[in-house]
C-alpha positions as CSV (number, residue, x, y, z in Angstrom):
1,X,74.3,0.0,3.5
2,X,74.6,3.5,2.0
3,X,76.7,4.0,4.5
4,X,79.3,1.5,3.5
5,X,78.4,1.9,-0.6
6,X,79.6,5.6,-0.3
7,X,82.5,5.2,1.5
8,X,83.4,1.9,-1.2
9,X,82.8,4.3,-3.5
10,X,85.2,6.5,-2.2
11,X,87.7,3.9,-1.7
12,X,87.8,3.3,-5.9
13,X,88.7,6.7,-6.3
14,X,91.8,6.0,-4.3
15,X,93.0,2.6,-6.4
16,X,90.0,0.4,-5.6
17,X,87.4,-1.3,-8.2
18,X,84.3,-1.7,-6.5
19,X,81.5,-1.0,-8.4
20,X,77.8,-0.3,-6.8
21,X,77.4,-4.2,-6.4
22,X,80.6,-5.4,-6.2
23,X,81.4,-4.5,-3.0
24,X,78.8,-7.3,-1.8
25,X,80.0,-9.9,-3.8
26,X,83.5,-9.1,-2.2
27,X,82.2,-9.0,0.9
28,X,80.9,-12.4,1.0
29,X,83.4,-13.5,-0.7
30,X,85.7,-12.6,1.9
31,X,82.9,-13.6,4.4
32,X,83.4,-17.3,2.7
33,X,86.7,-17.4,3.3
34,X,87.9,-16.2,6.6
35,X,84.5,-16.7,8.6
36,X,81.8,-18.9,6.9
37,X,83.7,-21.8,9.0
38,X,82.4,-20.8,12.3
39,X,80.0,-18.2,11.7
40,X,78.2,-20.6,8.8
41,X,77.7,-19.6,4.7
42,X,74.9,-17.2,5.5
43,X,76.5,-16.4,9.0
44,X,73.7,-17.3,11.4
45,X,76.5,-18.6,13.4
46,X,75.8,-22.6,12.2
47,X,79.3,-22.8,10.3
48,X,80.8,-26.5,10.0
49,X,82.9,-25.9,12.6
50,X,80.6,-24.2,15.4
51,X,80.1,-27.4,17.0
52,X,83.6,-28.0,17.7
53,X,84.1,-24.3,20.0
54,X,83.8,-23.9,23.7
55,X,82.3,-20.1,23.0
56,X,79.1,-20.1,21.3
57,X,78.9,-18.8,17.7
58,X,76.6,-15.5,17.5
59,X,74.2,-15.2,14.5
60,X,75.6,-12.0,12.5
61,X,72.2,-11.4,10.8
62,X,70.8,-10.7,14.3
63,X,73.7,-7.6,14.9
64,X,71.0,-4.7,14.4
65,X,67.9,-6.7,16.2
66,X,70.3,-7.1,19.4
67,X,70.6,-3.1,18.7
68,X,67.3,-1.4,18.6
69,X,67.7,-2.0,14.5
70,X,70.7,0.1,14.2
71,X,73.4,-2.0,12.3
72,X,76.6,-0.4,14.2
73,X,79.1,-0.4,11.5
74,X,81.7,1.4,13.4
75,X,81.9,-1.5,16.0
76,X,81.5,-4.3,13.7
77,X,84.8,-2.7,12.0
78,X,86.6,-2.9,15.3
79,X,85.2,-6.1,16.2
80,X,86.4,-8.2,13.0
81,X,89.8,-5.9,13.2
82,X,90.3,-7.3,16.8
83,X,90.2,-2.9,17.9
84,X,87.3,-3.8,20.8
85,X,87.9,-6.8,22.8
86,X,85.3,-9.6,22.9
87,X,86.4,-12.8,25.2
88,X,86.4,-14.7,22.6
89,X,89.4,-12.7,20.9
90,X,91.3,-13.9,23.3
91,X,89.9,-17.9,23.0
92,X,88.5,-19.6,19.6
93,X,88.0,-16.3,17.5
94,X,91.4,-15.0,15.5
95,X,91.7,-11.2,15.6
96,X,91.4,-11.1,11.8
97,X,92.7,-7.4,11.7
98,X,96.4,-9.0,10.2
99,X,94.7,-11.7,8.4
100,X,92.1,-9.7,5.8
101,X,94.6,-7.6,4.5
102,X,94.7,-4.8,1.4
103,X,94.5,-1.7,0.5
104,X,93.4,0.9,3.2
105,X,90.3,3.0,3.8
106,X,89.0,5.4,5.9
107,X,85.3,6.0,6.0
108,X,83.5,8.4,8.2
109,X,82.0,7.4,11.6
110,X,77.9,8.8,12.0
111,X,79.5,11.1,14.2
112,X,82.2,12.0,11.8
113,X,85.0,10.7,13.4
114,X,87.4,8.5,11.2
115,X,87.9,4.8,10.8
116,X,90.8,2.9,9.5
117,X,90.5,0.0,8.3
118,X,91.1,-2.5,5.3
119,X,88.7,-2.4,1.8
120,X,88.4,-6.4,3.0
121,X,87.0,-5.7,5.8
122,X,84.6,-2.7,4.7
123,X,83.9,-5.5,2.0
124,X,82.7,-8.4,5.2
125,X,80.9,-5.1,7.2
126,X,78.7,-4.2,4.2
127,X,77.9,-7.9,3.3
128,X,76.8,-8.5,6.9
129,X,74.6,-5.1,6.7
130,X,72.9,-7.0,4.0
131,X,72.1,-9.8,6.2
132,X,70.3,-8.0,9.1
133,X,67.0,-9.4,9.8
134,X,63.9,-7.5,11.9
């Protein structure tokens, strides 16, 4: 999560109001509203209208479990953006990238390499970061 809280940080300095916990209340917020549906409120992947898909619904708490405990923020970004395919993208799941629009940010990769993307969708990675379970 310091990950995502610096570069939030950063992102105020260039027009955005995010203060320390802020950026989590966003992110849920946004969370609620584009993907708490399908993915459920505390997105364990029970949302209201899982039921209904052909694909199943993956539990987002369980991203860094499923990844030796590393919470890969970079591909979450690209995954919610609609940047690295999943079949689903192309079935049930809306590339959200167009959808949770704002104002832009660009936050440093671990390996220092940049990534674009929207202070919504920084908002949804850090909330989800939040979430991870052992």
């Amino acid at each position: 999560m310091r990950w995502i809280a610096g570069a939030l940080s950063g992102a105020a300095v260039a027009g955005l109001a995010l203060s320390a916990g802020a950026e989590t209340v966003e992110g849920e917020r946004y969370f609620r509203d584009a993907c708490a549906g399908c993915h459920g409120a505390q997105a364990r992947g029970d949302g209201p209208t899982a039921a209904l898909l052909s694909v199943p619904v993956p539990d987002l708490s369980a991203l860094a479990a499923q990844n030796d405990g590393v919470f890969d923020t970079p591909r979450v970004i690209r995954l919610i953006d609609g940047r690295d395919g999943l079949a689903a993208h192309g079935g049930p799941m809306p590339m959200f990238g167009g959808l949770l629009t704002g104002p832009s940010v660009v936050v440093d990769a671990p390996d220092g390499s940049p990534i674009s993307t929207t202070a919504p969708i920084l908002a949804i990675v850090g909330w989800l970061e939040t979430l991870q379970e052992d």
